[in-house]
N, C-alpha and C positions, 0 to 999 in steps of 0.2 A: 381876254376872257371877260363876257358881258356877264353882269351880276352881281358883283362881287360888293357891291357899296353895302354896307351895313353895320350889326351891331359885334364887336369878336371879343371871345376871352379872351384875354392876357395872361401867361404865365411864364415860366421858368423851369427849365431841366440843364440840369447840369451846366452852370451859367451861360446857356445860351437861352434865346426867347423867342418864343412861340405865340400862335395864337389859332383860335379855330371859330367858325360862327359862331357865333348866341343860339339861334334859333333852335341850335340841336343839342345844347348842354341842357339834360335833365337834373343835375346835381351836382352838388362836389359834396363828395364827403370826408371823412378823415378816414385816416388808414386803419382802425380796429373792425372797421364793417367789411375788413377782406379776410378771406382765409386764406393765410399765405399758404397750409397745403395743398389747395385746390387750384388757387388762380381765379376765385370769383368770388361776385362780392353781391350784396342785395339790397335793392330801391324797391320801396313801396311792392312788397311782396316778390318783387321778380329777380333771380338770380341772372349775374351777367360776368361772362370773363373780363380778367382785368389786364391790358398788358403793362410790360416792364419796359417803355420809349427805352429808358437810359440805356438797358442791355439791347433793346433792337438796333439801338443808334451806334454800340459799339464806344459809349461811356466808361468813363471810370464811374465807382460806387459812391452813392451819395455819402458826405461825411456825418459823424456823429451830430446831432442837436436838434436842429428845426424837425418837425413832423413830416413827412409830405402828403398829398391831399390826393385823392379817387378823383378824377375827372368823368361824369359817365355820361355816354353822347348816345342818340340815338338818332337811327339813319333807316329809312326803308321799314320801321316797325322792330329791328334789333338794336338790342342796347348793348353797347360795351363801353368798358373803362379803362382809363391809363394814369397812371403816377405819375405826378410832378412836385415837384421839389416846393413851389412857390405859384400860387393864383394871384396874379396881380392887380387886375382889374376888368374892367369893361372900357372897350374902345369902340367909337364911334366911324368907321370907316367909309371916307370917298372914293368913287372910282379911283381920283388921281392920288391917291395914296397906296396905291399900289405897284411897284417898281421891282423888273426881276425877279416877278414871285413871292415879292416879300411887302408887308403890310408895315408901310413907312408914316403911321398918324403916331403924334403923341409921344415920342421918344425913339427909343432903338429901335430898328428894322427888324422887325420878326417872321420868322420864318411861318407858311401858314399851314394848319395840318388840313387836308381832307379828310376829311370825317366817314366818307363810302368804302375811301382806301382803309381806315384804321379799320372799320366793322370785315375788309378783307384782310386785313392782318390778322385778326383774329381766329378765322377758319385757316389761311393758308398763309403762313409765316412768311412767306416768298414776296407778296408785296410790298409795293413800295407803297408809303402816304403822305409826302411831302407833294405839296400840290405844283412844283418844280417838277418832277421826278416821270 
């Protein structure tokens, strides 16, 4: 897959580790700017659904103490959001730091999320957005 060298977030869900471009993280916020009755949350005037990875992924439930933090991507002109436990940083990715799908700069292998798949998870629960997958 040609493309892929650039800048990714780093995070964490349920201690595994993840990453997604930069280019389409509009924000991370903390978790009081969701309403957990509704499933969305709001940036700069716009409301956007927010998913729950841990329970897509088939997780166990975050434990008591740390916060976890609104991720919200925006893909095609839709913004959606997902929870993570832990935003770790920003990574600078090479082509060849890419192995089996997984983005190998910098520490642990992290799995990478597609960002077109999440914006279809959010309409239609059924896909998949692991960029494996």
């Amino acid at each position: 897959m040609a493309g892929r060298a650039g800048q990714y977030i780093t995070f964490r869900i349920a201690r595994l580790d993840f990453a997604i471009r930069a280019d389409c993280v509009r924000g991370v916020l903390p978790p009081k700017e969701m309403n957990p009755a509704t499933g969305f949350a709001i940036l700069r005037g716009g409301c956007f659904p927010v998913l729950d990875l841990r329970a897509k992924l088939g997780l166990p439930h975050a434990s008591l103490g740390r916060e976890p933090y609104i991720v919200a991507v925006e893909v095609e002109g839709r913004l959606v959001g997902f929870i993570v436990d832990r935003v770790c940083g920003v990574v600078k990715a090479r082509e060849r730091d890419f192995r089996a799908g997984k983005l190998c700069a910098s520490g642990r292998p992290r799995e990478v999320l597609d960002p077109k798949c999440l914006v279809r998870l959010a309409i239609l629960p059924a896909a998949g957005f692991l960029t494996g997958s």
